[in-house]
MARBA-3410 file (N, C-alpha, C, O; in Angstrom, 1 decimal):
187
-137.8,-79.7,181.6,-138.1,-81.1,181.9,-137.9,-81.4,183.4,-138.7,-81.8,184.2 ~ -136.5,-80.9,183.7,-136.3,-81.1,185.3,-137.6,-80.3,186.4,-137.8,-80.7,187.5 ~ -138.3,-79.3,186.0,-138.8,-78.1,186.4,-140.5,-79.1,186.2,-141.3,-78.8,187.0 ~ -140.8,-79.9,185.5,-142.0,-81.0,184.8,-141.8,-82.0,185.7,-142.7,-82.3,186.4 ~ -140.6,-82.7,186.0,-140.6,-84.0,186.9,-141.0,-83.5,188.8,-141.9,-83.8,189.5
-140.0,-82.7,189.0,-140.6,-81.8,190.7,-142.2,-82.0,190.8,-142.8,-82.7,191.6 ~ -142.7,-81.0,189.6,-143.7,-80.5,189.7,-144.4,-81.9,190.1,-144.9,-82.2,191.2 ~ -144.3,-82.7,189.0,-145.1,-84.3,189.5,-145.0,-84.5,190.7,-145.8,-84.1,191.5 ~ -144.1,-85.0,191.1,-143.6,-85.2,192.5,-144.2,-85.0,193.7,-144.6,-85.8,194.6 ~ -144.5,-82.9,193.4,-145.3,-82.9,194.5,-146.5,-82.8,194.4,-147.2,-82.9,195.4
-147.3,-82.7,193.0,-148.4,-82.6,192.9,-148.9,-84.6,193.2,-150.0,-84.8,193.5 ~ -148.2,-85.2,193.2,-148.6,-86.8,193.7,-148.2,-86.6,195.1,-149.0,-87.2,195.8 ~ -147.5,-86.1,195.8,-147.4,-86.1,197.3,-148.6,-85.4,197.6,-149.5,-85.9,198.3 ~ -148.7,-84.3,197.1,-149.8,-83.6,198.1,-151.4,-84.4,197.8,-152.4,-84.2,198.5 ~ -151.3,-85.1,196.8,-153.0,-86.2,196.7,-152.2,-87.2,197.6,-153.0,-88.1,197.8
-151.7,-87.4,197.8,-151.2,-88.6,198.5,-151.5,-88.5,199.7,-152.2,-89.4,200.4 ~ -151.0,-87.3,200.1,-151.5,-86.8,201.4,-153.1,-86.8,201.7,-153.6,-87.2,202.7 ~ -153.8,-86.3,200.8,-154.8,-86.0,200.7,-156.1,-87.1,200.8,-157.3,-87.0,201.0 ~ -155.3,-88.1,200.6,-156.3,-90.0,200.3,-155.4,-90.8,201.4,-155.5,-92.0,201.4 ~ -154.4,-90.2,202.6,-154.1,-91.0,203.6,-152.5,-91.7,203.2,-151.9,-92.3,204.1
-151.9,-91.5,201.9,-151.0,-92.0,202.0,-151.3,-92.9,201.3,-150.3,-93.6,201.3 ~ -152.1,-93.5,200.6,-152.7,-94.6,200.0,-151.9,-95.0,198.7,-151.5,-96.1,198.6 ~ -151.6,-94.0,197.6,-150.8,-94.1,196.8,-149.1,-94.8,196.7,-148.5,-95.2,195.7 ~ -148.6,-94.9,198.2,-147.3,-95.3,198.6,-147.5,-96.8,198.4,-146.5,-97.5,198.6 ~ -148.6,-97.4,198.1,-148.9,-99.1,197.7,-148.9,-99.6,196.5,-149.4,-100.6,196.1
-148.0,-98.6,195.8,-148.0,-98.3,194.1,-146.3,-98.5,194.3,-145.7,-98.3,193.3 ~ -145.9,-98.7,195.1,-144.7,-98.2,195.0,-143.0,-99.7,194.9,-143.2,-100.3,193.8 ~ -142.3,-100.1,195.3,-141.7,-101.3,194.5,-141.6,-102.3,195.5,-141.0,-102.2,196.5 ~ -142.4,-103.5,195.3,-142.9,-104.7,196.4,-142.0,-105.6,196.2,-142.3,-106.3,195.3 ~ -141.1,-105.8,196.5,-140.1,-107.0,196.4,-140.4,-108.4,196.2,-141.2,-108.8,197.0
-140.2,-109.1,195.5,-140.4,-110.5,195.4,-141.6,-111.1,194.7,-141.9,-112.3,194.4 ~ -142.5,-109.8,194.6,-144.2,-109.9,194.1,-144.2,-108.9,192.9,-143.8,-107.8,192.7 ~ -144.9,-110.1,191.9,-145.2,-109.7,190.5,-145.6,-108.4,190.3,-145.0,-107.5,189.7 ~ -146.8,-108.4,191.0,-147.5,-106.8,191.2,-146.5,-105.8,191.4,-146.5,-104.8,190.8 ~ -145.5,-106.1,192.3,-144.3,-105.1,192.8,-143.8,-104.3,191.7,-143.8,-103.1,191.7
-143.5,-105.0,190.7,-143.3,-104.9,189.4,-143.5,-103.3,188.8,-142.7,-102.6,188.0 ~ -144.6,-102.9,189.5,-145.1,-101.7,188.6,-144.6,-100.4,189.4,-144.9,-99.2,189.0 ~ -143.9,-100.7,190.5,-143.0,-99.7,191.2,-142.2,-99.2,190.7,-142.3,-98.0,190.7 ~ -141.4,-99.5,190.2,-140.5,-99.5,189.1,-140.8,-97.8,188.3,-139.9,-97.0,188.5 ~ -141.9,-97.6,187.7,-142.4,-96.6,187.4,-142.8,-95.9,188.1,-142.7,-94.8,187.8
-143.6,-96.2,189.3,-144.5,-95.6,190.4,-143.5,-94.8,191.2,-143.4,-93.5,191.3 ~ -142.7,-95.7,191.9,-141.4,-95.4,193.1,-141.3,-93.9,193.2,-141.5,-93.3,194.2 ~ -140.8,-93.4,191.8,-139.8,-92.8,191.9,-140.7,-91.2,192.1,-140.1,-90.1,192.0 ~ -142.1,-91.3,192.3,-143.2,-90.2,192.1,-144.0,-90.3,193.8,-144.8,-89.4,194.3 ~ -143.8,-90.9,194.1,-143.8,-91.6,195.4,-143.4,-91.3,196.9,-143.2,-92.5,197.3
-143.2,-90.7,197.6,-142.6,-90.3,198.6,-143.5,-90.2,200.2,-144.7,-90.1,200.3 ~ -142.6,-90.4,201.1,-142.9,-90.6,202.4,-143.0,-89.3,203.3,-142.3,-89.3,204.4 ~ -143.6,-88.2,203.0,-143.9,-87.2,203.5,-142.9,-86.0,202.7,-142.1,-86.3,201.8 ~ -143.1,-84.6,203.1,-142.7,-83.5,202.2,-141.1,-83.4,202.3,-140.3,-82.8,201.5 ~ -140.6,-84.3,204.1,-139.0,-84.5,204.4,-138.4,-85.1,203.3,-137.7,-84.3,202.7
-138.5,-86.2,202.9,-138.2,-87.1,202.2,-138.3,-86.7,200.8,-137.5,-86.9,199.9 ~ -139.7,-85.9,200.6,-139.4,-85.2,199.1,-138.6,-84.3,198.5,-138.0,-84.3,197.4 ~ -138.5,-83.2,200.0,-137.6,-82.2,199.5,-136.1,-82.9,199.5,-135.2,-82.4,199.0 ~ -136.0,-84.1,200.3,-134.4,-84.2,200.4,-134.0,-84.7,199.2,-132.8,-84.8,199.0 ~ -134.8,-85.2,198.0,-135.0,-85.9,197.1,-134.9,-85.0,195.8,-134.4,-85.4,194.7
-135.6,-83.7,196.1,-135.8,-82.8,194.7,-134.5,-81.9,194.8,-133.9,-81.6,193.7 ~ -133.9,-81.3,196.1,-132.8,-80.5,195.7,-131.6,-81.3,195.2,-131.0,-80.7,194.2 ~ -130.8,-82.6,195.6,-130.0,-82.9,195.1,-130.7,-83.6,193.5,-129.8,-83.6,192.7 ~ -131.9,-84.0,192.9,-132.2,-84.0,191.8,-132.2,-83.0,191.0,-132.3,-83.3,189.8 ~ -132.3,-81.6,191.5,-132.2,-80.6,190.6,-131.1,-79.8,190.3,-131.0,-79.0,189.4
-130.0,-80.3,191.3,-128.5,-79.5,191.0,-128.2,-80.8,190.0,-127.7,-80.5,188.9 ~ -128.4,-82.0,190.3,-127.4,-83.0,189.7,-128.6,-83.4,188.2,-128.0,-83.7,187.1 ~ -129.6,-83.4,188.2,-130.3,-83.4,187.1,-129.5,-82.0,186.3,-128.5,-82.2,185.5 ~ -130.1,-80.8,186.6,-129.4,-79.8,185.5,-127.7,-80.3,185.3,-127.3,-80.0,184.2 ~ -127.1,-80.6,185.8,-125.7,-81.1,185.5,-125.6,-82.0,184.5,-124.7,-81.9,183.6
-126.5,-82.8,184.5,-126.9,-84.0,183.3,-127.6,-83.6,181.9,-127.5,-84.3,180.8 ~ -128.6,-82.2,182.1,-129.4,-82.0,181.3,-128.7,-81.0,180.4,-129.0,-80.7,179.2 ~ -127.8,-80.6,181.1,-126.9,-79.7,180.5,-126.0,-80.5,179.1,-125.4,-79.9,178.3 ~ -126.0,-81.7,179.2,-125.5,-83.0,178.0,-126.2,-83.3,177.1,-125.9,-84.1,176.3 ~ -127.6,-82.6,177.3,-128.9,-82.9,176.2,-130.1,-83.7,177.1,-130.0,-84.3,178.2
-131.0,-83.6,176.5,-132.3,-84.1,177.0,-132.7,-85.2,177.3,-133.3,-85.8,178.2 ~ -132.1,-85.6,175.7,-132.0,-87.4,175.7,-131.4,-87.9,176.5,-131.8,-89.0,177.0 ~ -129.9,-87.3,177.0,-129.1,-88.0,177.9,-129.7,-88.1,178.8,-129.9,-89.3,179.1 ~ -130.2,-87.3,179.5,-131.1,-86.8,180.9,-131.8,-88.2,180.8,-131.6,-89.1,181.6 ~ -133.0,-88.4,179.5,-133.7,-89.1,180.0,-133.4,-90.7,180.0,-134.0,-91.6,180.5
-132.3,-90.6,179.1,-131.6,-92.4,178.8,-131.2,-92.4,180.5,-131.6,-93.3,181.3 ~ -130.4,-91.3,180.9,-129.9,-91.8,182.6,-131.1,-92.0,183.3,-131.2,-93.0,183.9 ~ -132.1,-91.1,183.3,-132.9,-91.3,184.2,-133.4,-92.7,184.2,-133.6,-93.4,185.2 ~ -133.9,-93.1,182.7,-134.6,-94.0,182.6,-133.6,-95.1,183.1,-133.7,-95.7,184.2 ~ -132.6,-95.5,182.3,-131.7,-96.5,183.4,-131.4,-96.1,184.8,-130.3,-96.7,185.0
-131.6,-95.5,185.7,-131.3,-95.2,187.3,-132.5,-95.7,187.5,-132.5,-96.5,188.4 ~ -133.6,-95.3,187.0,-135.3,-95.8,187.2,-135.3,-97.4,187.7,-135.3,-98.0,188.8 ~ -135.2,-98.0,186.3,-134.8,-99.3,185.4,-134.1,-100.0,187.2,-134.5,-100.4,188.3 ~ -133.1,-99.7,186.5,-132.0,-100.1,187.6,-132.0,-100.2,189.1,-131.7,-101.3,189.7 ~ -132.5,-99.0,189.6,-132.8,-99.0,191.4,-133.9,-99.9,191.3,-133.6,-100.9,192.1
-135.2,-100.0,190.6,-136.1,-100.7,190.9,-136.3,-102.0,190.6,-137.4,-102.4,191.1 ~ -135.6,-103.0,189.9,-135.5,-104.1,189.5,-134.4,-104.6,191.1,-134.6,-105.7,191.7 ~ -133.2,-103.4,191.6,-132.2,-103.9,192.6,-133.0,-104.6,193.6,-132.9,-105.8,194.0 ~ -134.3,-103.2,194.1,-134.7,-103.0,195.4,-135.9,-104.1,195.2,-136.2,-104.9,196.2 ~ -136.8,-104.2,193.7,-137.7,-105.8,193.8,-136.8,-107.2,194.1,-137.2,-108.1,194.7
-135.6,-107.0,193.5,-134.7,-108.3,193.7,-134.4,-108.5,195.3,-134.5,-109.4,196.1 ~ -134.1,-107.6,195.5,-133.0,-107.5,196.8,-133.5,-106.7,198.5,-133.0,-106.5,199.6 ~ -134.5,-106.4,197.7,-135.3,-105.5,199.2,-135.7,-106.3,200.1,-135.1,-107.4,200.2 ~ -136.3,-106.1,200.8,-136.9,-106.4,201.8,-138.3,-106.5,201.6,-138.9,-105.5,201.0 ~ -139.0,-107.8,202.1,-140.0,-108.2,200.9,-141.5,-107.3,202.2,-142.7,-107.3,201.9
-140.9,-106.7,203.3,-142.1,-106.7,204.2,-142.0,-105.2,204.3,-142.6,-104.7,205.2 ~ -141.4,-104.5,203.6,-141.4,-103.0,203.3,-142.0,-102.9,201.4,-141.6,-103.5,200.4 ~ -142.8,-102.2,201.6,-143.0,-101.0,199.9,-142.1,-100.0,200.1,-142.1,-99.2,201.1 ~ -141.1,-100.0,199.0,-140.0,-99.1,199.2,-140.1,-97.8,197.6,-139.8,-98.1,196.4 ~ -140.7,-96.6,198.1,-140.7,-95.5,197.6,-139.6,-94.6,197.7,-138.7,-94.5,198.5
-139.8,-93.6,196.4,-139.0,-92.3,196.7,-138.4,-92.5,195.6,-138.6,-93.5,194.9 ~ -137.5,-91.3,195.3,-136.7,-90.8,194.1,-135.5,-90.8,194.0,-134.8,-90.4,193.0 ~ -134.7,-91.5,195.5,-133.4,-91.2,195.8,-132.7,-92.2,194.7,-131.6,-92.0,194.3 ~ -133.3,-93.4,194.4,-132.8,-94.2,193.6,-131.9,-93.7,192.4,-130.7,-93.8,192.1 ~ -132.9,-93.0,191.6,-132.6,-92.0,190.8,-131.9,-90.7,191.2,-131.4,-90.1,190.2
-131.8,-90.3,192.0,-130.7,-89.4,192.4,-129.5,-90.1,192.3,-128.9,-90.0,191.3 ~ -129.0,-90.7,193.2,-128.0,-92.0,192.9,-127.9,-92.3,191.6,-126.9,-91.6,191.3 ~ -128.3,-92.8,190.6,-128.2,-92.5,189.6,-127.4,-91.5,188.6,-126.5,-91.9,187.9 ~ -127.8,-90.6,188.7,-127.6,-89.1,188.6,-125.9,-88.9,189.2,-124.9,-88.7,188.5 ~ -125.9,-89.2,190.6,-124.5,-88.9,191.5,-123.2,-89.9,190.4,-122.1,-89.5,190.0
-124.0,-91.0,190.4,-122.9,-92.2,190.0,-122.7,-92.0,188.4,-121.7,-92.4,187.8 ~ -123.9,-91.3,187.8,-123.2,-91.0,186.3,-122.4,-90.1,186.4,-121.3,-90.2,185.7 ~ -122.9,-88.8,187.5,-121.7,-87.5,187.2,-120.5,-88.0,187.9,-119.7,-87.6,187.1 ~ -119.9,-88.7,188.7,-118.9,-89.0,189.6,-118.0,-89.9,188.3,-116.8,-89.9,188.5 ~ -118.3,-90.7,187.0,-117.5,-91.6,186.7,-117.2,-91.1,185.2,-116.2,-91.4,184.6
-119.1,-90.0,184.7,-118.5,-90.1,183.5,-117.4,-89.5,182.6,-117.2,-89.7,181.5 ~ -116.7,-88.4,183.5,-115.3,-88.3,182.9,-114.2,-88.8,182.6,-113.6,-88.5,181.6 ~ -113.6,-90.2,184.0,-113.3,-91.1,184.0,-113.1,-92.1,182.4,-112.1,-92.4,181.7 ~ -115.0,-92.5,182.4,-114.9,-93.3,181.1,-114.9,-92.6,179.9,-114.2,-93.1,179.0 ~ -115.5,-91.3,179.7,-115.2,-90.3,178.7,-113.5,-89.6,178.1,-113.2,-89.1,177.1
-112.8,-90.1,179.4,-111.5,-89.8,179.3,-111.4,-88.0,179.0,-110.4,-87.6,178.4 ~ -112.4,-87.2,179.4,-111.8,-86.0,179.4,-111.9,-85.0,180.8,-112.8,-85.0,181.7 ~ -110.7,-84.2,180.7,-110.6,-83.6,182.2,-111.7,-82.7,182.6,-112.0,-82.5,183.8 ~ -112.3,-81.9,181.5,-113.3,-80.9,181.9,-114.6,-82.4,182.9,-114.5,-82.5,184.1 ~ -115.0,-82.7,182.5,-115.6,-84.0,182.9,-115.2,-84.6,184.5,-115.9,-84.9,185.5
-114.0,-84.7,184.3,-113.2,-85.5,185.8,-113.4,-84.6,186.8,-113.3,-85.0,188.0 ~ -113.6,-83.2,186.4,-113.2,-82.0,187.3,-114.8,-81.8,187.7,-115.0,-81.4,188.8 ~ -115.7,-82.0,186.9,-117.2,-81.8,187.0,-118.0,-82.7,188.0,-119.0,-82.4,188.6 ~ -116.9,-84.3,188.0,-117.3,-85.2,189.0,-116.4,-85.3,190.1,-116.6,-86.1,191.1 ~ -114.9,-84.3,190.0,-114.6,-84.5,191.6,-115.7,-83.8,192.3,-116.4,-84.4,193.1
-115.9,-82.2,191.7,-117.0,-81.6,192.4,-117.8,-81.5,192.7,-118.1,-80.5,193.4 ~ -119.1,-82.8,191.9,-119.9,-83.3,192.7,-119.6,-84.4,193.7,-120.5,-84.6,194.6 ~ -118.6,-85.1,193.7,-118.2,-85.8,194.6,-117.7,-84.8,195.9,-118.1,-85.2,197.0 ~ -117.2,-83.9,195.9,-117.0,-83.2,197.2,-118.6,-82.2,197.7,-118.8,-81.6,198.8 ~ -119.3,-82.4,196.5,-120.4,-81.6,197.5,-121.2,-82.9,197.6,-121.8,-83.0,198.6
-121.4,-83.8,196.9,-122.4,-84.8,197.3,-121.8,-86.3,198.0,-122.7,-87.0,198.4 ~ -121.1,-86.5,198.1,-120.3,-87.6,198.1,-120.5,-88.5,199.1,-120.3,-89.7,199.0 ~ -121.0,-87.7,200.4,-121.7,-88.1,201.6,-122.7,-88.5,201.6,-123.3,-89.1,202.5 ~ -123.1,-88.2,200.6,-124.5,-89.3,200.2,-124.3,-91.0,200.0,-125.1,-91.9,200.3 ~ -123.3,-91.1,199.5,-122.6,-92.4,199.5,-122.9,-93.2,200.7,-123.0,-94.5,200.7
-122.9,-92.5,201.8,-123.2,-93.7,202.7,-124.9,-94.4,202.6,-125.4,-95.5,203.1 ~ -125.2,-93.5,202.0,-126.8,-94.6,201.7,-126.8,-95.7,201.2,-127.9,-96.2,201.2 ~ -125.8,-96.2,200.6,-125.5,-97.2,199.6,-125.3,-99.0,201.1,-125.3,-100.2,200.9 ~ -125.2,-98.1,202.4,-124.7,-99.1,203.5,-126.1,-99.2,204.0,-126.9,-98.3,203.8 ~ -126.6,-100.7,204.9,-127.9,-100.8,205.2,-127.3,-99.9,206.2,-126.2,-100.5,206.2
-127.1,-98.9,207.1,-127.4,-98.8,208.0,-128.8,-98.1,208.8,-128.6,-97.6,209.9 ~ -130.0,-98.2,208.4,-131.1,-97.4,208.8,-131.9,-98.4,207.9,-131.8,-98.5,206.7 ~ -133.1,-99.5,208.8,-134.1,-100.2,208.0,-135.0,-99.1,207.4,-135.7,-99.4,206.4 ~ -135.2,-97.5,208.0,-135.9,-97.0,207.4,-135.8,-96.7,206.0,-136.8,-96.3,205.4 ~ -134.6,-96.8,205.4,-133.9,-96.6,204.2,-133.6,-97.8,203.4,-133.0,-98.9,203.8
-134.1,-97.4,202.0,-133.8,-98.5,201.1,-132.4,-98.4,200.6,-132.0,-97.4,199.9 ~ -131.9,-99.0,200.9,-129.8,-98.5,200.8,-130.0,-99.5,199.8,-129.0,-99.3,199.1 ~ -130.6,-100.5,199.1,-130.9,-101.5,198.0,-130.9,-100.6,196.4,-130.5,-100.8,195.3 ~ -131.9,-99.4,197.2,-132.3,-98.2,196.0,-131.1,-97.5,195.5,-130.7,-97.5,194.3 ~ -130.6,-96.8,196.7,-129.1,-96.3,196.4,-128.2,-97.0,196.0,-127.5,-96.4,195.2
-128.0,-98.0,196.2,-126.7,-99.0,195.6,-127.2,-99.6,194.4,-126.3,-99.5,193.6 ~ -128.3,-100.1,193.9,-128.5,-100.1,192.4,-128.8,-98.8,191.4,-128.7,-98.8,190.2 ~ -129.3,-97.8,192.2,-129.3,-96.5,191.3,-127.9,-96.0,190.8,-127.5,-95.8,189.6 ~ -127.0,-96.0,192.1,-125.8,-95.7,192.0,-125.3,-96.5,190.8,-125.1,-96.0,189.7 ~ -125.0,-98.0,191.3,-124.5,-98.8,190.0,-124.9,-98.3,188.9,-124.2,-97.6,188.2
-126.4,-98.4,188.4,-126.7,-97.6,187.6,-126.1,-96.9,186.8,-125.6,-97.4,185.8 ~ -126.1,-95.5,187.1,-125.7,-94.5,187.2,-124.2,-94.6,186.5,-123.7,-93.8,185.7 ~ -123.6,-95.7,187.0,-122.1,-95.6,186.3,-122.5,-96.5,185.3,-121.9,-96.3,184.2 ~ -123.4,-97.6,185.4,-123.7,-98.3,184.1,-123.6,-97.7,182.6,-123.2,-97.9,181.5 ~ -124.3,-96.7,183.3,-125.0,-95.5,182.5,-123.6,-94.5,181.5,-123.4,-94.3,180.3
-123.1,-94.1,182.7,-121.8,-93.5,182.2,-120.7,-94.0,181.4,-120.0,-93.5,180.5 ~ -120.7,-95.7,182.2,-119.9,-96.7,180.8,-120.3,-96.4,179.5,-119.6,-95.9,178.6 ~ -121.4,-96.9,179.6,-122.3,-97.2,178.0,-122.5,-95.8,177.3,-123.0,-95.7,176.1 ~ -122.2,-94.8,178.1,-122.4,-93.7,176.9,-120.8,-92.7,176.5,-120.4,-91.7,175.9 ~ -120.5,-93.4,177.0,-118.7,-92.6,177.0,-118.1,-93.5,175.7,-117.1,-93.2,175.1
-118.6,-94.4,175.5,-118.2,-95.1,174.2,-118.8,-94.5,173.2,-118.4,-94.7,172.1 ~ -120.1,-93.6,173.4,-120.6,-93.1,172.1,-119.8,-91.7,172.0,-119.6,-91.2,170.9 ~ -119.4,-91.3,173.0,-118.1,-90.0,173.5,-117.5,-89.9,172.7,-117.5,-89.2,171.7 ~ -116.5,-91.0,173.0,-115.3,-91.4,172.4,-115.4,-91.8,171.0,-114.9,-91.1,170.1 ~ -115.9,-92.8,170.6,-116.3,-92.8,168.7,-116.3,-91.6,168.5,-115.2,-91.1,168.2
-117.7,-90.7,168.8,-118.0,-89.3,168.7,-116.9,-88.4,168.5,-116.8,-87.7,167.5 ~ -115.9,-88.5,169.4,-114.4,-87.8,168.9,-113.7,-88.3,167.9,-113.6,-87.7,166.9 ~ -113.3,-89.5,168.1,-112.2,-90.3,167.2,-113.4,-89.7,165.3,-112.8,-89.5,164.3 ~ -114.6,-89.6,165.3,-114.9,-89.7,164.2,-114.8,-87.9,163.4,-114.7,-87.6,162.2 ~ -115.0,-87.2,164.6,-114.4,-85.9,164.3,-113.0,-85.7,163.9,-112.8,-85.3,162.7
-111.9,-86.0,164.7,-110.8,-85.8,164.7,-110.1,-86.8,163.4,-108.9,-86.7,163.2 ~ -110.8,-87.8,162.6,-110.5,-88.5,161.5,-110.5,-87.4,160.0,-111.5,-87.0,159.4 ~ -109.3,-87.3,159.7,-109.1,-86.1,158.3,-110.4,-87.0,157.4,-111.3,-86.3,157.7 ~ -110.9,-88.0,156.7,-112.2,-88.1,156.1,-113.6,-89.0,156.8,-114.2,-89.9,156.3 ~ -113.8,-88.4,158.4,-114.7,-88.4,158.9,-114.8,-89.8,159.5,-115.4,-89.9,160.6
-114.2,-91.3,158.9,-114.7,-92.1,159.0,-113.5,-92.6,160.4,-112.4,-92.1,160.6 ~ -113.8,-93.3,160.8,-112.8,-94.3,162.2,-112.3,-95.2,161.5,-111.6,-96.0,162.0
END
């Protein structure tokens, strides 16, 4: 699946390239109804091959990290990091930029692996997100406007996301044990 989403990616960058860039007007318009459909577009979307590749390698270490929990999880996070960055960045963007790219959903991704041991309450987990927090963690500063070129709107609601994401599923964790560890199955 992770090896199916890239592929898209660049197979939409390189027609992208191909029609002028034209396709980047699909991507999440702030404040405008139409914008709306960025949301799904965005995250397929990218501002040249820089911006893609910076987008597909930390999506492919921290994607298999997630995918590694099952498929559905993968795609419940992705779809809320999707959900989530793009509803932030229509709300809260900047209404005179179209804001593309996949980092939303990387963030995503960072902020589920970074918390969900935390809310899962187990240490193999805690230890899986100090160390993506020590190799990715510097990514965190995208979450600050500092650069108009950057939707830091994307990052800071993917990210939220992303732990949203790790809340709401560490409670099915947790049942998930308590209903194992119950001598007749039931909580």
């Amino acid at each position: 699946m992770l090896g199916v989403i890239v592929a898209l990616w660049w197979l939409v960058e390189v027609v992208d390239l191909a029609v002028d860039h034209r396709l980047d007007r699909f991507g999440v318009q702030p404040h405008e109804l139409i914008g709306l459909r960025g949301i799904v577009f965005a995250p397929f979307l990218h501002a040249g091959f820089g911006h893609l590749i910076g987008n597909t390698v930390p999506f492919l270490v921290l994607g298999w990290l997630v995918i590694s929990a099952g498929v559905a999880r993968f795609a419940a996070v992705l779809t809320i990091g999707a959900v989530g960055s793009g509803l932030g960045v229509w709300l809260f963007g900047s209404s005179e930029e179209v804001h593309i790219g996949a980092s939303g959903v990387v963030f995503a991704l960072l902020g589920y692996l970074m918390l969900r041991g935390v809310f899962e309450r187990r240490i193999g987990q805690i230890v899986v997100g100090l160390v993506v927090a020590a190799l990715f963690g510097g990514l965190l500063w995208g979450v600050l406007p500092t650069d108009r070129s950057i939707s830091w709107q994307g990052h800071l609601f993917g990210f939220a996301s992303g732990v949203a994401a790790a809340w709401l599923f560490a409670g099915d964790a947790r049942r998930s044990r308590l209903t194992r560890s119950s001598p007749t199955g039931a909580a």
